[in-house]
PDB file with SEQRES, HELIX, SHEET and CRYST1 records, atoms N, CA, C and O in Angstrom:
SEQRES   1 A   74  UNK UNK UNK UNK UNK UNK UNK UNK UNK UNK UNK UNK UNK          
SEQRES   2 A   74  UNK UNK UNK UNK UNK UNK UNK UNK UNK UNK UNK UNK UNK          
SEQRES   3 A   74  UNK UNK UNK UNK UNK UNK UNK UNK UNK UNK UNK UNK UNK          
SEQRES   4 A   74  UNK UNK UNK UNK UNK UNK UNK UNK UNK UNK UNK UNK UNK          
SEQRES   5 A   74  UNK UNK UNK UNK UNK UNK UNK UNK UNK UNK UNK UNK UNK          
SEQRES   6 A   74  UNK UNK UNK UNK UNK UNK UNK UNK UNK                          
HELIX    1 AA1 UNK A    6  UNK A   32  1                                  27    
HELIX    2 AA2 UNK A   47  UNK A   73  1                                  27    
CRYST1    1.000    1.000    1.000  90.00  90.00  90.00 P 1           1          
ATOM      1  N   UNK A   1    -151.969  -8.310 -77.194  1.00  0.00           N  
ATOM      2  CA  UNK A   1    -151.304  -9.375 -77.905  1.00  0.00           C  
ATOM      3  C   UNK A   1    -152.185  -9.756 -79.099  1.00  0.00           C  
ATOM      4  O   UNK A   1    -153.332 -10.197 -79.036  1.00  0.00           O  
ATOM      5  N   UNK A   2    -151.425  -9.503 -80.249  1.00  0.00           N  
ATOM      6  CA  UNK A   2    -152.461  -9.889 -81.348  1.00  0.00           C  
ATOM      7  C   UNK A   2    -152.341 -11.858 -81.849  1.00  0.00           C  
ATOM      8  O   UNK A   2    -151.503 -12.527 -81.243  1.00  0.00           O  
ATOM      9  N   UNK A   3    -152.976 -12.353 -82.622  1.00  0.00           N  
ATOM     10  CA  UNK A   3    -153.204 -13.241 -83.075  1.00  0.00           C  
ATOM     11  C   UNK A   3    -151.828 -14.070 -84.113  1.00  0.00           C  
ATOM     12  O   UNK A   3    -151.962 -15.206 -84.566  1.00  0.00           O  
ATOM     13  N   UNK A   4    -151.130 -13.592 -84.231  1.00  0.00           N  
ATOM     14  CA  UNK A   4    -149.733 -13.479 -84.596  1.00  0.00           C  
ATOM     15  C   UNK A   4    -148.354 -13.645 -83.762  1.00  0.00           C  
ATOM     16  O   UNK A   4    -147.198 -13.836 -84.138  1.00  0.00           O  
ATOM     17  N   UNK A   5    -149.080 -13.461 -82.168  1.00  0.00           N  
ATOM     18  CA  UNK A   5    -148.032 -13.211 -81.522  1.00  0.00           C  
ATOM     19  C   UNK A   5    -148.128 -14.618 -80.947  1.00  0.00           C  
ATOM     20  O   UNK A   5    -147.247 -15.401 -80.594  1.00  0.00           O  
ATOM     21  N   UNK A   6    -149.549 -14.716 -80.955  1.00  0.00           N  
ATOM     22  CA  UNK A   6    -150.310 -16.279 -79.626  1.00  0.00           C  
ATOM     23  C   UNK A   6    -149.658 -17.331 -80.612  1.00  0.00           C  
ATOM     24  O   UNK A   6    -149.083 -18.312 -80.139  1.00  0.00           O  
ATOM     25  N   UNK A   7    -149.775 -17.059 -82.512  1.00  0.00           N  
ATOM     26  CA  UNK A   7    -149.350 -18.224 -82.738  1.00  0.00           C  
ATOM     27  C   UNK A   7    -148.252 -18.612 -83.010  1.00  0.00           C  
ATOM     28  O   UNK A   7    -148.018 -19.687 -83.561  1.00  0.00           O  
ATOM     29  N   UNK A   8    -147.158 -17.523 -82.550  1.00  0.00           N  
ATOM     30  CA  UNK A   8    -145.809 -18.052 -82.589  1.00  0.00           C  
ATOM     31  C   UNK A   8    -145.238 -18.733 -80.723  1.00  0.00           C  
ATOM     32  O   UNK A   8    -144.250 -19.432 -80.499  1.00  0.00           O  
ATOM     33  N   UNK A   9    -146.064 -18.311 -79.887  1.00  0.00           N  
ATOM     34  CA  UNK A   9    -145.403 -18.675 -78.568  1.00  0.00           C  
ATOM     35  C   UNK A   9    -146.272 -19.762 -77.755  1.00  0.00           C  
ATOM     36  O   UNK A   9    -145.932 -20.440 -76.786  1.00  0.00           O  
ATOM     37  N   UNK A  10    -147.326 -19.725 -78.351  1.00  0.00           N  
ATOM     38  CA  UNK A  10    -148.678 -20.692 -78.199  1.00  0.00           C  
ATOM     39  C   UNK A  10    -147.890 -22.199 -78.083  1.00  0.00           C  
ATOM     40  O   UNK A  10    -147.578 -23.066 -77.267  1.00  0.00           O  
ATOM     41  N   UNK A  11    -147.809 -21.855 -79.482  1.00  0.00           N  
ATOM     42  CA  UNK A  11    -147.283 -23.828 -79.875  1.00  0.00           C  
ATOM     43  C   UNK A  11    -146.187 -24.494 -79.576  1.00  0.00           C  
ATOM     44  O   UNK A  11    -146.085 -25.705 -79.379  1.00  0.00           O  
ATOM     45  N   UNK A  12    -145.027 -23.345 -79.534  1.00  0.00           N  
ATOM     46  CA  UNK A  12    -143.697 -23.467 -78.853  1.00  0.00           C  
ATOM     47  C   UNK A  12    -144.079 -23.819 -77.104  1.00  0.00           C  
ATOM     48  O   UNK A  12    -143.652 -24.844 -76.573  1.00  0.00           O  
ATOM     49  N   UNK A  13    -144.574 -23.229 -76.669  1.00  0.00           N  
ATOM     50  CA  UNK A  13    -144.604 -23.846 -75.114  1.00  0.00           C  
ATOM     51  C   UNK A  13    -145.488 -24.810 -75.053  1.00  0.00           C  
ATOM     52  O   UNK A  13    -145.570 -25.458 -74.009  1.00  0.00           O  
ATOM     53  N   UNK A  14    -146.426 -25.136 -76.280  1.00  0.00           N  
ATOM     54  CA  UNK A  14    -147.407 -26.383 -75.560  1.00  0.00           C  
ATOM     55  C   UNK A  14    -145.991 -28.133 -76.167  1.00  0.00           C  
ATOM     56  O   UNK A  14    -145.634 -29.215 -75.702  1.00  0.00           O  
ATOM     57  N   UNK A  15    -145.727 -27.245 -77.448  1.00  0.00           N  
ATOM     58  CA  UNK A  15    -144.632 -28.560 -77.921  1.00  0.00           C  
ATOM     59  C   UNK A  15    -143.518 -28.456 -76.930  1.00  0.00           C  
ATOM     60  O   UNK A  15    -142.901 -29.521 -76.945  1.00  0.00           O  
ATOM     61  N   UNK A  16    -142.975 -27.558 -76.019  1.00  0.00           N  
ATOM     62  CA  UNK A  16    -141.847 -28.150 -75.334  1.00  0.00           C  
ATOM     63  C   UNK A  16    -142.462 -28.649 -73.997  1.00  0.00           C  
ATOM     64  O   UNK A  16    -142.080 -29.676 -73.435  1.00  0.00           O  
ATOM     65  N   UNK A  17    -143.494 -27.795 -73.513  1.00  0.00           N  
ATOM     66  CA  UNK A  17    -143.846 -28.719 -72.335  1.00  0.00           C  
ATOM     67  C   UNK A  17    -144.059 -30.168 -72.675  1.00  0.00           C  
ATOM     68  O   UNK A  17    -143.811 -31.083 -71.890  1.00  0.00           O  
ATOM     69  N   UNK A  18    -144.548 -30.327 -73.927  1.00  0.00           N  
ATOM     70  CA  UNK A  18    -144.820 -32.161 -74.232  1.00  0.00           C  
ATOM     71  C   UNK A  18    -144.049 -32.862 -74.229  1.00  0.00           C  
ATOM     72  O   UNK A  18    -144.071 -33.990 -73.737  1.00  0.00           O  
ATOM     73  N   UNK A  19    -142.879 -32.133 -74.989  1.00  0.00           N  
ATOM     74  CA  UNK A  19    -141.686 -32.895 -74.859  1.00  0.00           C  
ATOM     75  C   UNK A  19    -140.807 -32.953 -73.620  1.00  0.00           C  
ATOM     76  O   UNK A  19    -139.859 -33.723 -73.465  1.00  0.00           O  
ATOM     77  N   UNK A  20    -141.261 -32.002 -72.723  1.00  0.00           N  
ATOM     78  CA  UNK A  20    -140.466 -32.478 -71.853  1.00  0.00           C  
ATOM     79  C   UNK A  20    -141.171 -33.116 -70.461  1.00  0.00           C  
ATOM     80  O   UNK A  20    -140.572 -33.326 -69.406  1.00  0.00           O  
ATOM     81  N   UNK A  21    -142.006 -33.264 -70.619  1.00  0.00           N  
ATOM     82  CA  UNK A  21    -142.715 -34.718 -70.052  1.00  0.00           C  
ATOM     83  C   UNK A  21    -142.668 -35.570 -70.812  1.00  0.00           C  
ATOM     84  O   UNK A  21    -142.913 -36.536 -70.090  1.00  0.00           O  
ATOM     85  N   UNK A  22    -142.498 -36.030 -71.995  1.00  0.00           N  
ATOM     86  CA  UNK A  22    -142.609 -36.863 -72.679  1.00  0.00           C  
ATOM     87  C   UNK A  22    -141.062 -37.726 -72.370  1.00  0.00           C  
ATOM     88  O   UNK A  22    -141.090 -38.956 -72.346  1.00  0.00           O  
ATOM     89  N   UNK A  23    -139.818 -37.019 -72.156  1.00  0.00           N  
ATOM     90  CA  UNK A  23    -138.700 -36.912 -72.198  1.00  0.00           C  
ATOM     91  C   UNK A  23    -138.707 -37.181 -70.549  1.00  0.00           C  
ATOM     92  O   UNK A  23    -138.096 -38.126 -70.049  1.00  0.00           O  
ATOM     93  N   UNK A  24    -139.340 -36.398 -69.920  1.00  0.00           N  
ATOM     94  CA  UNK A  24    -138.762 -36.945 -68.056  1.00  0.00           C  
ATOM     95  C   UNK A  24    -139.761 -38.773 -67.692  1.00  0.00           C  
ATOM     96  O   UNK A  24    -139.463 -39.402 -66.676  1.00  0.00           O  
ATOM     97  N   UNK A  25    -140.589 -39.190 -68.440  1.00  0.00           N  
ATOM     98  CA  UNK A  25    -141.339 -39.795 -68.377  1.00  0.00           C  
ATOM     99  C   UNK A  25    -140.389 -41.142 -69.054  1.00  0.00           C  
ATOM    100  O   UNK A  25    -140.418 -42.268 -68.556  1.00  0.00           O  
ATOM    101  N   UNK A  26    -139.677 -40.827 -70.105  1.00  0.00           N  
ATOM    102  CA  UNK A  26    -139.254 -41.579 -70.353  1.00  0.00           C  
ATOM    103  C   UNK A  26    -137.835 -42.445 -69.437  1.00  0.00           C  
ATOM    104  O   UNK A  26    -137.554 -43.542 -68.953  1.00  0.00           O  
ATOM    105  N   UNK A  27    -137.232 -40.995 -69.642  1.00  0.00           N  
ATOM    106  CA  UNK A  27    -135.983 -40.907 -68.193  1.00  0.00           C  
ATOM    107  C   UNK A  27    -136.614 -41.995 -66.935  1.00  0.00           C  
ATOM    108  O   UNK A  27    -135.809 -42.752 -66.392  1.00  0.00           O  
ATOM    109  N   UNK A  28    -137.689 -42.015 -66.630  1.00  0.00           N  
ATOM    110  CA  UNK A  28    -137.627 -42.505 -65.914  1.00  0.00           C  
ATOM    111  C   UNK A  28    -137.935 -43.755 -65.638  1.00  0.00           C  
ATOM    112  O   UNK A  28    -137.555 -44.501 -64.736  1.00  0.00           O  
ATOM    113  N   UNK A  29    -139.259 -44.022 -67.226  1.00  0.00           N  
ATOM    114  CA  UNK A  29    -139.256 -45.267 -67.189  1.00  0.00           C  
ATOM    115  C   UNK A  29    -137.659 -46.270 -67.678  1.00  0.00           C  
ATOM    116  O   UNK A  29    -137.676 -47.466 -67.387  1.00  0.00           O  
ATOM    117  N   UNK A  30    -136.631 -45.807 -68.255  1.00  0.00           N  
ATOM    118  CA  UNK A  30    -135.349 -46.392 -68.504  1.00  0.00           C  
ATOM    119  C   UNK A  30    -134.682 -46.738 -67.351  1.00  0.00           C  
ATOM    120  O   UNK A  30    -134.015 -47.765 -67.227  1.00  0.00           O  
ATOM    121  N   UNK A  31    -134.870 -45.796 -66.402  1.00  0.00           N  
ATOM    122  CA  UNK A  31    -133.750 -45.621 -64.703  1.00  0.00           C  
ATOM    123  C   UNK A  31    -134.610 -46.817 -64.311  1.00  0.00           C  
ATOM    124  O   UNK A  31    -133.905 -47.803 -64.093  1.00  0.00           O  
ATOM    125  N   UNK A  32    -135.890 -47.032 -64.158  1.00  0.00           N  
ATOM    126  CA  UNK A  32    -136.915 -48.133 -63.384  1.00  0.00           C  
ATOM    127  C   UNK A  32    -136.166 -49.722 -64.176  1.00  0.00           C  
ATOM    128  O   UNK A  32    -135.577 -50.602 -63.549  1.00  0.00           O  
ATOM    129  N   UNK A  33    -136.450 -49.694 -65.832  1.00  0.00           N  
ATOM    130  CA  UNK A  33    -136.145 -50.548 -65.837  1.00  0.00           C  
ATOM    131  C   UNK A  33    -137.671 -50.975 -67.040  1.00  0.00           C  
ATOM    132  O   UNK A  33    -137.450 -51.657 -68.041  1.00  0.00           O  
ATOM    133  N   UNK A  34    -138.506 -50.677 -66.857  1.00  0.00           N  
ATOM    134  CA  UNK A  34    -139.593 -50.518 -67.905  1.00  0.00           C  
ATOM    135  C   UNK A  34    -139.464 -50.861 -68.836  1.00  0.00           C  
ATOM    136  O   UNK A  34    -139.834 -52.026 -68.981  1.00  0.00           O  
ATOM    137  N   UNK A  35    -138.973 -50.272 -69.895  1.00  0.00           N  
ATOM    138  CA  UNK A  35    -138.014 -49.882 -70.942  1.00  0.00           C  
ATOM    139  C   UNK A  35    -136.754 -50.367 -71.069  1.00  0.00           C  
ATOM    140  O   UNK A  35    -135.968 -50.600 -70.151  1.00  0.00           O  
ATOM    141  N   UNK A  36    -136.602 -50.497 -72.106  1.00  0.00           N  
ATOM    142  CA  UNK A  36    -134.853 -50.747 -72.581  1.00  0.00           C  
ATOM    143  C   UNK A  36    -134.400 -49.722 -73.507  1.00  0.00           C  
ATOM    144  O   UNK A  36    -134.622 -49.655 -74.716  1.00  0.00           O  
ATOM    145  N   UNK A  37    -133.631 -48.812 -72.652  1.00  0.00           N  
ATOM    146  CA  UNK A  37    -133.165 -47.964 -73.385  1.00  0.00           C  
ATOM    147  C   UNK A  37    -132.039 -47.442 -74.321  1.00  0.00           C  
ATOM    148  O   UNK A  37    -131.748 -46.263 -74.523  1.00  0.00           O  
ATOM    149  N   UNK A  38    -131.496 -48.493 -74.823  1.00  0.00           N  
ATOM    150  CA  UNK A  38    -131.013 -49.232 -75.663  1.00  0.00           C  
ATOM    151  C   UNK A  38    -131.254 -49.089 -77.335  1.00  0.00           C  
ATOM    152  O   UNK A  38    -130.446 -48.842 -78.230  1.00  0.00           O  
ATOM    153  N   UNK A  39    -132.886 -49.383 -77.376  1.00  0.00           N  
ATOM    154  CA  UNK A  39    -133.506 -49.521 -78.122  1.00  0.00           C  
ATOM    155  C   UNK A  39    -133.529 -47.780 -78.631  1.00  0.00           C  
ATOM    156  O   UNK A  39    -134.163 -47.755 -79.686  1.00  0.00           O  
ATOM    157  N   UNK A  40    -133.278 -47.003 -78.428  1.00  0.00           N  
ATOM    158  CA  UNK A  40    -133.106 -45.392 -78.527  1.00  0.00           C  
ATOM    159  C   UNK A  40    -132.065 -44.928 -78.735  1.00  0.00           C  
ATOM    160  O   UNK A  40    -132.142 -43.744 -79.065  1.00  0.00           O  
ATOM    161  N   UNK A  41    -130.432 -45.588 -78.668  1.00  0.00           N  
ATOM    162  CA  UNK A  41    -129.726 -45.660 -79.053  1.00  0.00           C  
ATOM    163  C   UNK A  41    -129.142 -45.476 -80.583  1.00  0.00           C  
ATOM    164  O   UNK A  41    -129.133 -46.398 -81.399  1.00  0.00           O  
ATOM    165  N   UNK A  42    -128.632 -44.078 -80.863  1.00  0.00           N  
ATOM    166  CA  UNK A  42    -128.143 -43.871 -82.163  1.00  0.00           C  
ATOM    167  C   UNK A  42    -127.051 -43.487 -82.255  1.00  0.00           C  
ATOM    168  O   UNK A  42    -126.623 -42.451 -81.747  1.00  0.00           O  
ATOM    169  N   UNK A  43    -126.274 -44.477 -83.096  1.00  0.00           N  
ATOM    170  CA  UNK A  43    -125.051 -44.503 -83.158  1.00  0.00           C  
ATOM    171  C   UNK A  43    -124.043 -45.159 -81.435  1.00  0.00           C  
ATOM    172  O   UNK A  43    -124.181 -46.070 -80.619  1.00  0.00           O  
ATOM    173  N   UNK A  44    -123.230 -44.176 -81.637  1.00  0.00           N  
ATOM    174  CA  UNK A  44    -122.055 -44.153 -80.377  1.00  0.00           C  
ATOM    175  C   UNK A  44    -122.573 -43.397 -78.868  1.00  0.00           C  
ATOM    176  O   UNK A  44    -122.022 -43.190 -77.788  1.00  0.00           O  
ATOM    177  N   UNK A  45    -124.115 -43.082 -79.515  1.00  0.00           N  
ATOM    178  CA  UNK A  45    -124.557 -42.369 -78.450  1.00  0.00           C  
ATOM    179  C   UNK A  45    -125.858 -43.418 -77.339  1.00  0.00           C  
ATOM    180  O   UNK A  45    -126.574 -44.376 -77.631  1.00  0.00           O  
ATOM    181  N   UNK A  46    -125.750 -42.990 -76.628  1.00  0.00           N  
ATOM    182  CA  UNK A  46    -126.732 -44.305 -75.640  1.00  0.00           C  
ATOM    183  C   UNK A  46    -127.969 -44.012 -75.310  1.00  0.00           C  
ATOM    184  O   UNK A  46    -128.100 -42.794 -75.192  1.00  0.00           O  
ATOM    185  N   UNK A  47    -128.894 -44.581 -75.117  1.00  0.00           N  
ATOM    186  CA  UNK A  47    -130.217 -44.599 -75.395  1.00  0.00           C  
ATOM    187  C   UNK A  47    -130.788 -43.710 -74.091  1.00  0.00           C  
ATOM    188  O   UNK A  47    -131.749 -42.954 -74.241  1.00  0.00           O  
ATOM    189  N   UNK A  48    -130.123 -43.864 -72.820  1.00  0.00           N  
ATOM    190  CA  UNK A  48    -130.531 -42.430 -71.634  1.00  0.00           C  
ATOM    191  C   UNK A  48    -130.139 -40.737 -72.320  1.00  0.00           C  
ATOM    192  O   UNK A  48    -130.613 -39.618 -72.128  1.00  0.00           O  
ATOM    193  N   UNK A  49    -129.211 -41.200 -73.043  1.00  0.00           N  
ATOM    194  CA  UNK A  49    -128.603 -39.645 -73.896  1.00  0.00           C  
ATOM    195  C   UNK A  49    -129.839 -38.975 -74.555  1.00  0.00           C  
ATOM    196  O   UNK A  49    -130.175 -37.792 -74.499  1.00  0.00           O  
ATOM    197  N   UNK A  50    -130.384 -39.927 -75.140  1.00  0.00           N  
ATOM    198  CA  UNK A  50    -131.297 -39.739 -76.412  1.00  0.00           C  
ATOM    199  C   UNK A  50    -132.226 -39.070 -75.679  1.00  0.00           C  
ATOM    200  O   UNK A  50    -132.300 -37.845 -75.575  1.00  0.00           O  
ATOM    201  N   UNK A  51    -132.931 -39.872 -75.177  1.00  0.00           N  
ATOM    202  CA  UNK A  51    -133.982 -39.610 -74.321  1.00  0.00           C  
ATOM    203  C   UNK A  51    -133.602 -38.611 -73.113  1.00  0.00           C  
ATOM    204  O   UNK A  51    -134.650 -38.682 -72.471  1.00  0.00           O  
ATOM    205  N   UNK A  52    -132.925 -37.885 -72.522  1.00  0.00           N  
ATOM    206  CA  UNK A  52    -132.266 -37.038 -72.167  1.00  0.00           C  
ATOM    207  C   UNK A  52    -132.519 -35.754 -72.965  1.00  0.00           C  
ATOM    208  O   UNK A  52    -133.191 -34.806 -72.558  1.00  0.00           O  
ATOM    209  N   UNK A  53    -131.831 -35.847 -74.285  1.00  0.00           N  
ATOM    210  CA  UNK A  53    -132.074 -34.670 -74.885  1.00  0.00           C  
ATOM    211  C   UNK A  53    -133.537 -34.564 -75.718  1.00  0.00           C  
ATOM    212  O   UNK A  53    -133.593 -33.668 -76.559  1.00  0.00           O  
ATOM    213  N   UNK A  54    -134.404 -35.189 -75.587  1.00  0.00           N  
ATOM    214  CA  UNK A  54    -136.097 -35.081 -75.831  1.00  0.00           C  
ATOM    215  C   UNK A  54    -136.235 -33.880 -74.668  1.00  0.00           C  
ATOM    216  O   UNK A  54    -136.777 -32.784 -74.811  1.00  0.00           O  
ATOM    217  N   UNK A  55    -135.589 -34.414 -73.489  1.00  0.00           N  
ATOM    218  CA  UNK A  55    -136.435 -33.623 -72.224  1.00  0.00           C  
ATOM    219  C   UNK A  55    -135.768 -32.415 -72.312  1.00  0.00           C  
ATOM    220  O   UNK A  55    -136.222 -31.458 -71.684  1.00  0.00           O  
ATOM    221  N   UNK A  56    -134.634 -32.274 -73.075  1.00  0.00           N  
ATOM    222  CA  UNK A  56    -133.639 -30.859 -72.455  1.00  0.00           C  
ATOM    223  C   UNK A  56    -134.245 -29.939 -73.754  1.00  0.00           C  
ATOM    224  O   UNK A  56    -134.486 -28.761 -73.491  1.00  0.00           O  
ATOM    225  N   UNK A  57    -134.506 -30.413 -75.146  1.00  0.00           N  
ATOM    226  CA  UNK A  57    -134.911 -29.823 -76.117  1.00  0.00           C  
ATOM    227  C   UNK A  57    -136.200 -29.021 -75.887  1.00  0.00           C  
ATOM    228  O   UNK A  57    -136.414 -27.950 -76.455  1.00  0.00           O  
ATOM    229  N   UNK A  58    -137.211 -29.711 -74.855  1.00  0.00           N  
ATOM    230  CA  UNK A  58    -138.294 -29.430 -74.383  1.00  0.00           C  
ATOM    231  C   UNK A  58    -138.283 -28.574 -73.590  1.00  0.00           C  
ATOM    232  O   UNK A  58    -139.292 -27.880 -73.717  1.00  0.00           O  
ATOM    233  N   UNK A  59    -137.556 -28.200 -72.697  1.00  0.00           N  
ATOM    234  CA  UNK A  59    -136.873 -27.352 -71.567  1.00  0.00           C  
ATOM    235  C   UNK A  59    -136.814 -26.288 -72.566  1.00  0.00           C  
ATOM    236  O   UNK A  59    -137.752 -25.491 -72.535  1.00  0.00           O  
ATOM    237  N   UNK A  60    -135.496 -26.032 -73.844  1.00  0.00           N  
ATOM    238  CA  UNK A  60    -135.415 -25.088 -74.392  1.00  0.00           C  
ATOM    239  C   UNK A  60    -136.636 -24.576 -75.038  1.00  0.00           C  
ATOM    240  O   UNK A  60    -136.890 -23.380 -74.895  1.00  0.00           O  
ATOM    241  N   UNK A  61    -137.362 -25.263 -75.674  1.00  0.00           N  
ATOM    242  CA  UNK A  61    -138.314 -24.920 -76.614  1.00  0.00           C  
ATOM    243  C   UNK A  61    -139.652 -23.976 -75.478  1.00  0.00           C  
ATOM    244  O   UNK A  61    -140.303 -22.998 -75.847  1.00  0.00           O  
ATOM    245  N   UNK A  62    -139.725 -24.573 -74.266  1.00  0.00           N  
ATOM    246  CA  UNK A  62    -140.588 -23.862 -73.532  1.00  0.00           C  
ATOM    247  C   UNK A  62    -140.251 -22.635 -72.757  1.00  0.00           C  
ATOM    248  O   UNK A  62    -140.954 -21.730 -72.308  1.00  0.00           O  
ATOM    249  N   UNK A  63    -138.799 -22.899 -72.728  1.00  0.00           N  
ATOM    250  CA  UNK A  63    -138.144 -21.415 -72.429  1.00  0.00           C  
ATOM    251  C   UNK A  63    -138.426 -20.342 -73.183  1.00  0.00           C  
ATOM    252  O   UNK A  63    -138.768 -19.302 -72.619  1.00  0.00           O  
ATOM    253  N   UNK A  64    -138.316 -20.421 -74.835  1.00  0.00           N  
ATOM    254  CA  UNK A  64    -138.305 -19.839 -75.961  1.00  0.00           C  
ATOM    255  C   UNK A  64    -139.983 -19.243 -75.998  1.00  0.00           C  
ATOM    256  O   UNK A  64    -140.205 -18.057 -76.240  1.00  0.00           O  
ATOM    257  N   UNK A  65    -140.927 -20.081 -75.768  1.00  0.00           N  
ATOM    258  CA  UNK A  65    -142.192 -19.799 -75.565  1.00  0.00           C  
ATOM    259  C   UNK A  65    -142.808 -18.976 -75.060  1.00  0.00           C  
ATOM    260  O   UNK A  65    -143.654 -18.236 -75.562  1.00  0.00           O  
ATOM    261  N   UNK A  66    -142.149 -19.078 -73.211  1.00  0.00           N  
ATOM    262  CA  UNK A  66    -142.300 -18.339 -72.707  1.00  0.00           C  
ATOM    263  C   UNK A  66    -141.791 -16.345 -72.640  1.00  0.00           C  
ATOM    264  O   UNK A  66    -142.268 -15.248 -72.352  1.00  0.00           O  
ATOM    265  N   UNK A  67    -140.577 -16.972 -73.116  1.00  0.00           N  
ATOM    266  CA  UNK A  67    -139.731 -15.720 -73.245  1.00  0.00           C  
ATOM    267  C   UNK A  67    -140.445 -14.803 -73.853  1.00  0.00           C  
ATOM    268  O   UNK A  67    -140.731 -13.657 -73.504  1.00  0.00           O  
ATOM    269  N   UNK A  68    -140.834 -15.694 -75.240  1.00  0.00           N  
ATOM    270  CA  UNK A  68    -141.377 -14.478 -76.028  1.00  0.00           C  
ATOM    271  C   UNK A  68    -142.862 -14.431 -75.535  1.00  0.00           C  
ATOM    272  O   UNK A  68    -143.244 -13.559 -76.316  1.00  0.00           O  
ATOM    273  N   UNK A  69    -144.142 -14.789 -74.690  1.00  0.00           N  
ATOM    274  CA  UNK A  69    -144.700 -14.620 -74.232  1.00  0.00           C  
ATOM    275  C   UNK A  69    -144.675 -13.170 -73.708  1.00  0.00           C  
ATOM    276  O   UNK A  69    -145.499 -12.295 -73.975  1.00  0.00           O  
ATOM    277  N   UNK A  70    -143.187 -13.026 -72.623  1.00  0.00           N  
ATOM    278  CA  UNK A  70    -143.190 -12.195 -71.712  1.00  0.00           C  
ATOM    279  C   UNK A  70    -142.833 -11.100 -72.902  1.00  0.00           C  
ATOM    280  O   UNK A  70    -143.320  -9.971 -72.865  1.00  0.00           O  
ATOM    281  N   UNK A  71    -142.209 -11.398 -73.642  1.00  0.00           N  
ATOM    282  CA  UNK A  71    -141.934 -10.024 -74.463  1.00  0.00           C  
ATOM    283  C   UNK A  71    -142.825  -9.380 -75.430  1.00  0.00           C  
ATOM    284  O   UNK A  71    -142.480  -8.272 -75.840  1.00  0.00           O  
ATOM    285  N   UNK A  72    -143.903  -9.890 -75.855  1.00  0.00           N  
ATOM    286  CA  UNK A  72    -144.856  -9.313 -76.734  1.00  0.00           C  
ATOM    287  C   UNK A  72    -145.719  -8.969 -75.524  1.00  0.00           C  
ATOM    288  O   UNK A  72    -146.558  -8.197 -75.987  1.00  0.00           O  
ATOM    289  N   UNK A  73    -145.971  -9.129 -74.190  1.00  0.00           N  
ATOM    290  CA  UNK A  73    -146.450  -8.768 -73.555  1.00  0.00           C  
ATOM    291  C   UNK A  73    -146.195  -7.313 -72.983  1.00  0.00           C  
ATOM    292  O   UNK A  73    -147.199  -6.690 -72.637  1.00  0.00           O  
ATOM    293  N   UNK A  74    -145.042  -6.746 -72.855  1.00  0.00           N  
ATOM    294  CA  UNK A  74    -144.765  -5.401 -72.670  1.00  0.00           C  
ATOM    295  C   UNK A  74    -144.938  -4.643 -73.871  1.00  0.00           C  
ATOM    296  O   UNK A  74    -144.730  -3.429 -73.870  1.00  0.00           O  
TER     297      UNK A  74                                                      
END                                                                             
């Protein structure tokens, strides 16, 4: 794996794993009550949505990471 490969799948899985703790962390401080999630709210859309898709974006982005991990690896 050359130096080219680490820095395209490197940063993609360290930024979606963040985000998606960043995103289940939040999820949960909103469900507790912590938070008002409300305040995250854009537009017609509701503030668990928002914060919802932090965690699911994060999900994808570390999928993407990994994927190509496994594929510059063969």
């Amino acid at each position: 794996m050359n130096a080219t490969e680490k820095f395209i799948h490197r940063p993609l899985t360290l930024l979606g794993n963040t985000l998606t703790i960043i995103g289940c962390l939040g999820l949960l401080l909103a469900v507790s009550g912590a938070i008002n999630a409300e305040t995250f709210a854009v537009g017609i859309s509701s503030g668990i949505r928002v914060i919802g898709t932090v965690a699911v974006s994060g999900c994808l982005l570390s999928a993407i990471g990994y994927g190509l991990a496994d594929y510059f690896e063969k």
